[in-house]
Backbone as a printed PyTorch tensor [residue, N CA C, xyz], in Angstrom:
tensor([[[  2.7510,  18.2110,   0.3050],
         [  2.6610,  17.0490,   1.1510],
         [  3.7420,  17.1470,   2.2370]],

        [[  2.8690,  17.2130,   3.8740],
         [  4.3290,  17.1280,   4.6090],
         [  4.6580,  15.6560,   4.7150]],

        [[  6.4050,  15.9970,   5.0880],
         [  6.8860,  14.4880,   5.1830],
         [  6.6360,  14.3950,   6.9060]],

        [[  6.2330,  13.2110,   7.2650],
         [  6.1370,  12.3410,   8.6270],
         [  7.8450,  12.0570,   8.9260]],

        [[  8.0830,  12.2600,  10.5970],
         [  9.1470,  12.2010,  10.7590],
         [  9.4130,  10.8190,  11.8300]],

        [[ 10.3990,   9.4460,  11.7940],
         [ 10.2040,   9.0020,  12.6400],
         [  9.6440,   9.1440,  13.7760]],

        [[  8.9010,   8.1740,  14.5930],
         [  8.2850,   8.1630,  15.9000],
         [  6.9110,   9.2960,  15.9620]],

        [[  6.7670,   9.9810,  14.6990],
         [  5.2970,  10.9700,  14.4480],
         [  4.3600,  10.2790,  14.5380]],

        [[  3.3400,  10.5290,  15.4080],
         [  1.8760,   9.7020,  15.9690],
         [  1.0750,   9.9420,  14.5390]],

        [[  0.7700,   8.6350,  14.0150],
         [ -0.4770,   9.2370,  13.1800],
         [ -2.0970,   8.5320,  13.6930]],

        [[ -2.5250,   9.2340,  14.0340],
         [ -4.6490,   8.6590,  14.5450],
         [ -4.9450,   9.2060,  13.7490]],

        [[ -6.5640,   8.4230,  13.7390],
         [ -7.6750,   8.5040,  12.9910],
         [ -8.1890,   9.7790,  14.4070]],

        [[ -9.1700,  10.5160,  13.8140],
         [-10.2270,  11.8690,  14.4510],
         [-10.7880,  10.7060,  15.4810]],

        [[-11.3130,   9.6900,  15.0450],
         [-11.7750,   8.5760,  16.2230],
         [-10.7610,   8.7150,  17.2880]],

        [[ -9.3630,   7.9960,  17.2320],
         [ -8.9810,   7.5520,  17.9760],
         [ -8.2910,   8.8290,  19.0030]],

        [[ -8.3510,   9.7580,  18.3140],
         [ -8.0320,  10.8970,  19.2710],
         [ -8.9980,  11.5230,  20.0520]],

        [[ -9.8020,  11.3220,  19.8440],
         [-10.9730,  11.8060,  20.6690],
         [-11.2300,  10.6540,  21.6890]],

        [[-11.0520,   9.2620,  21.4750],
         [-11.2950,   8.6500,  22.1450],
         [ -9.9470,   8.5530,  23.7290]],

        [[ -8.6490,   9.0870,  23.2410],
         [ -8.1390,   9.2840,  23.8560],
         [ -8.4300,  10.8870,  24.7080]],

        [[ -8.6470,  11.2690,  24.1530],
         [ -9.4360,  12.7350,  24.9400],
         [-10.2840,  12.6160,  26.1880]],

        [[-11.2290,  11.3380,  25.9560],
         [-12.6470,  10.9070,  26.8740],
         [-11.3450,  10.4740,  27.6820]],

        [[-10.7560,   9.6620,  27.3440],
         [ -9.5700,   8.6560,  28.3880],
         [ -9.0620,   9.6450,  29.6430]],

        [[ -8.3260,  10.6500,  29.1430],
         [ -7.5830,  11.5760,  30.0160],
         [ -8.4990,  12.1400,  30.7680]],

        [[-10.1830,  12.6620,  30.3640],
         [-11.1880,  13.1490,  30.9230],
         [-11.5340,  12.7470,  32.2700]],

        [[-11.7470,  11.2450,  31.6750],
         [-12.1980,  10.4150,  32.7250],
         [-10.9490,  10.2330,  33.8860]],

        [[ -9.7300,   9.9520,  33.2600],
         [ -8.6420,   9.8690,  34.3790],
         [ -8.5460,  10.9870,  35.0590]],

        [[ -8.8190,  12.0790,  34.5220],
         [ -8.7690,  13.5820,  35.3750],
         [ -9.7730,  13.4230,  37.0290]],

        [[-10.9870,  13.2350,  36.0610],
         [-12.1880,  12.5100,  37.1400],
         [-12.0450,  11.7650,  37.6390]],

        [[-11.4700,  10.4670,  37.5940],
         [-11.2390,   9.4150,  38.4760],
         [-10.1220,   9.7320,  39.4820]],

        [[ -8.8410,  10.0180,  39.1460],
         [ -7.7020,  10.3040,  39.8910],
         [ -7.7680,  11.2310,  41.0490]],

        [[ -8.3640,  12.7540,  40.6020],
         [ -7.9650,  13.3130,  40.9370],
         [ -9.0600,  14.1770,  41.4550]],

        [[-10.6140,  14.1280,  40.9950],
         [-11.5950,  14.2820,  41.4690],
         [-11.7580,  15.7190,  40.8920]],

        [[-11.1050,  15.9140,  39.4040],
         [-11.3360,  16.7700,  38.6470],
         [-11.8330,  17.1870,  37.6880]],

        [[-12.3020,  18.0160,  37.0450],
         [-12.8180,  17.7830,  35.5420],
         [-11.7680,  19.0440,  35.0820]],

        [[-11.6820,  18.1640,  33.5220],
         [-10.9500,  19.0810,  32.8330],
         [-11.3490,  19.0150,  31.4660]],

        [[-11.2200,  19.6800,  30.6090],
         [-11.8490,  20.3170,  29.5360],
         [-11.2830,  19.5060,  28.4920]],

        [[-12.2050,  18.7790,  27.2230],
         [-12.0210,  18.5450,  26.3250],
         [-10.5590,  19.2330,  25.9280]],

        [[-10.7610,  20.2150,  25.3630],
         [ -9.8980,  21.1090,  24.7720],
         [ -8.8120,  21.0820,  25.6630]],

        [[ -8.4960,  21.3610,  27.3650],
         [ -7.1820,  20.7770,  27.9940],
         [ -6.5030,  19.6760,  27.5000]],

        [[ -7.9190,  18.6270,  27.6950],
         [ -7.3590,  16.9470,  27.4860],
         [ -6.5030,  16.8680,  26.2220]],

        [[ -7.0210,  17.7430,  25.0920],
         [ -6.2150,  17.5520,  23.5220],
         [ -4.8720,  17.8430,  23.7030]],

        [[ -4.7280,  19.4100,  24.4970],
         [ -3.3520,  19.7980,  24.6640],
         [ -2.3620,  19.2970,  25.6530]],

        [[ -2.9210,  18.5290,  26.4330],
         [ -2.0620,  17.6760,  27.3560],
         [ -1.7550,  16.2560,  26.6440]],

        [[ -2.8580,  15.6110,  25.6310],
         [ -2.6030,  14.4390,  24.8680],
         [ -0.9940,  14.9190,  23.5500]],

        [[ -1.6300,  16.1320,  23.4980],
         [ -0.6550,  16.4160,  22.2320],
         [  1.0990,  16.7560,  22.8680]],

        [[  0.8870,  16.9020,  24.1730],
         [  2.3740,  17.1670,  24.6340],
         [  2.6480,  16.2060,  25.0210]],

        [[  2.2690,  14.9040,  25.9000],
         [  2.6140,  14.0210,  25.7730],
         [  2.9980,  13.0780,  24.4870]],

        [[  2.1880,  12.8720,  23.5280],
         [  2.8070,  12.9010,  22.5230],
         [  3.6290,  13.2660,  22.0990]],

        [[  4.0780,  14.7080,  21.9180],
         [  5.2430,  15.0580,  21.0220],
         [  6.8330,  14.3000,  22.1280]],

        [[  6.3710,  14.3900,  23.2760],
         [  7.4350,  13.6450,  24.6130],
         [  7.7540,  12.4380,  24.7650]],

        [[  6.2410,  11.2650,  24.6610],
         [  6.6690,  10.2480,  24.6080],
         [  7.3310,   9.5980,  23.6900]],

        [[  6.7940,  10.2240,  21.8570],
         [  6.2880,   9.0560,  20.9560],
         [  8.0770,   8.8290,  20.4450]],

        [[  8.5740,   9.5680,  20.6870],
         [ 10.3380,   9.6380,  20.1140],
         [ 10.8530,   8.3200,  21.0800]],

        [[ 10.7020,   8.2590,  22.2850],
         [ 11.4340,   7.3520,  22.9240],
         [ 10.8380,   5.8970,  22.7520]],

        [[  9.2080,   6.1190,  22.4790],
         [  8.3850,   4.9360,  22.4750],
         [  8.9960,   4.0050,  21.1820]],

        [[  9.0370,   5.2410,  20.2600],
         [  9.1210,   4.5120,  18.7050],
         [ 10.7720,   3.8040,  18.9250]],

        [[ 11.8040,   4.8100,  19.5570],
         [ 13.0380,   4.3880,  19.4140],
         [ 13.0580,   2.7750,  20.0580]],

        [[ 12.1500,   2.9270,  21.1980],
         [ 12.3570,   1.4770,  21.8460],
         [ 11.6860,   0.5630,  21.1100]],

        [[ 11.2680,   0.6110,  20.2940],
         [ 10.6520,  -0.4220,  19.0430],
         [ 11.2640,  -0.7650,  18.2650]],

        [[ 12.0860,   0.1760,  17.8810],
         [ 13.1170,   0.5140,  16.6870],
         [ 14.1570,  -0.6840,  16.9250]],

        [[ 14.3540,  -0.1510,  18.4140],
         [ 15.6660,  -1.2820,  19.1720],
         [ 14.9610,  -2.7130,  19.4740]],

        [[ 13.7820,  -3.1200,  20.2630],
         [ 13.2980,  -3.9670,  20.0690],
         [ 13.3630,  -5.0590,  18.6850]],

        [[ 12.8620,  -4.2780,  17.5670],
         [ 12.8990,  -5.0060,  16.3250],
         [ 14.3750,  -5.4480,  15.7240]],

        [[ 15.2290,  -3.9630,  15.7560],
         [ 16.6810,  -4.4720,  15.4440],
         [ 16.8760,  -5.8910,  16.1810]],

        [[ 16.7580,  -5.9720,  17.6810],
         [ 17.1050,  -7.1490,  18.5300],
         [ 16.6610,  -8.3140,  17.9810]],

        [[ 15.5260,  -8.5610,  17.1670],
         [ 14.4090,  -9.1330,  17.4700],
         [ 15.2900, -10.2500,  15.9060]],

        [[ 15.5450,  -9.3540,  14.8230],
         [ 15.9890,  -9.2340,  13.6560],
         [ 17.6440,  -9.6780,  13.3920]],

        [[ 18.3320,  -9.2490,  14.4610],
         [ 19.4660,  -9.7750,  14.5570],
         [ 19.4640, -11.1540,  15.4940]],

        [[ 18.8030, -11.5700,  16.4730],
         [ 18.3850, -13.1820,  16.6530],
         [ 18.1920, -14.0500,  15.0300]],

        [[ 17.2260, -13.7050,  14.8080],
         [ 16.7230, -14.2060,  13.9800],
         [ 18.2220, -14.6700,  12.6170]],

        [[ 18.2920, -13.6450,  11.9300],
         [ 19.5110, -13.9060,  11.0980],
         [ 20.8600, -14.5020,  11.7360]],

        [[ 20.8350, -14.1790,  12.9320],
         [ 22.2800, -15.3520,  13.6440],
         [ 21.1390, -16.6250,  13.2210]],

        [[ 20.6550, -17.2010,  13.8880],
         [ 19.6740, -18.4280,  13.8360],
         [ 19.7340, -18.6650,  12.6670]],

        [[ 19.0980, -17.9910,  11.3140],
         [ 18.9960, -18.3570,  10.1940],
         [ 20.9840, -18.8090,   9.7200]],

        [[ 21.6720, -18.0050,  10.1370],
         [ 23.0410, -18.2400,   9.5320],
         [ 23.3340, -19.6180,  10.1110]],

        [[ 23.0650, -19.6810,  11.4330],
         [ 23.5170, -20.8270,  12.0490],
         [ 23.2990, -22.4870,  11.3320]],

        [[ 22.2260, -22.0390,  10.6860],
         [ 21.0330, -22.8460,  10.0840],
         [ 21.9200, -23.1250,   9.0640]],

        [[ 21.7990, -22.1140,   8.0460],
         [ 22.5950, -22.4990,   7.0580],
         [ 23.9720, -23.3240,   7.1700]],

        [[ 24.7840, -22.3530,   7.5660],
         [ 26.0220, -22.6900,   7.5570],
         [ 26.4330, -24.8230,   8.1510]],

        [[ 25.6100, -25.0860,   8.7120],
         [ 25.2870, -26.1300,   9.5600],
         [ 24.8910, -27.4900,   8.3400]],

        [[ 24.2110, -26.4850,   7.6110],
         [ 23.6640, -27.7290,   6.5900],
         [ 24.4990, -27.2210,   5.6300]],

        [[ 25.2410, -26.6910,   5.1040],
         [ 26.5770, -26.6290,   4.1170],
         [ 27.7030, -27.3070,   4.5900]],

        [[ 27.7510, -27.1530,   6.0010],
         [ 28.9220, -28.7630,   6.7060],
         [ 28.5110, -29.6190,   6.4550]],

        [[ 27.2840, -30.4210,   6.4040],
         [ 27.1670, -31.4360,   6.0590],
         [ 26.9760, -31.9600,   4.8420]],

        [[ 27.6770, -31.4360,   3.9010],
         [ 27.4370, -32.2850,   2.7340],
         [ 28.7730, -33.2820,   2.2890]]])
């Protein structure tokens, strides 16, 4: 069993292919090109291995942020109703 390493893309065979048609069509639309299934995979898969590290990290940080609000708030909470007794 390999181990998955933070920020590692996991799709379903669907959803990668459906991103395949995506880049296809953007090839065609943009640029008035066609490019090959089999390009589209290897240009999806390098973007991937490029984006998904920074994407995931900014989530990572997002949630920390998101998580440390929250527990100030919750402390605030508390501590607030332990003064008043």
């Amino acid at each position: 069993m390999s181990q998955r390493l933070p920020g590692d893309m996991d799709m379903s065979p669907e959803e990668r292919n459906a991103f395949i048609r995506e880049i296809t069509v953007f090839f065609d639309h943009q640029f008035d090109q066609e490019i090959s299934e089999f390009r589209a995979g290897i240009l999806l898969d390098f973007f991937l291995a490029k984006l998904s590290p920074a994407v995931y990290n900014s989530a990572i940080e997002d949630a920390r942020a998101f998580l440390a609000e929250r527990l100030e708030d919750m402390e605030a909470t508390l501590f607030a109703k332990a003064q008043e007794r």
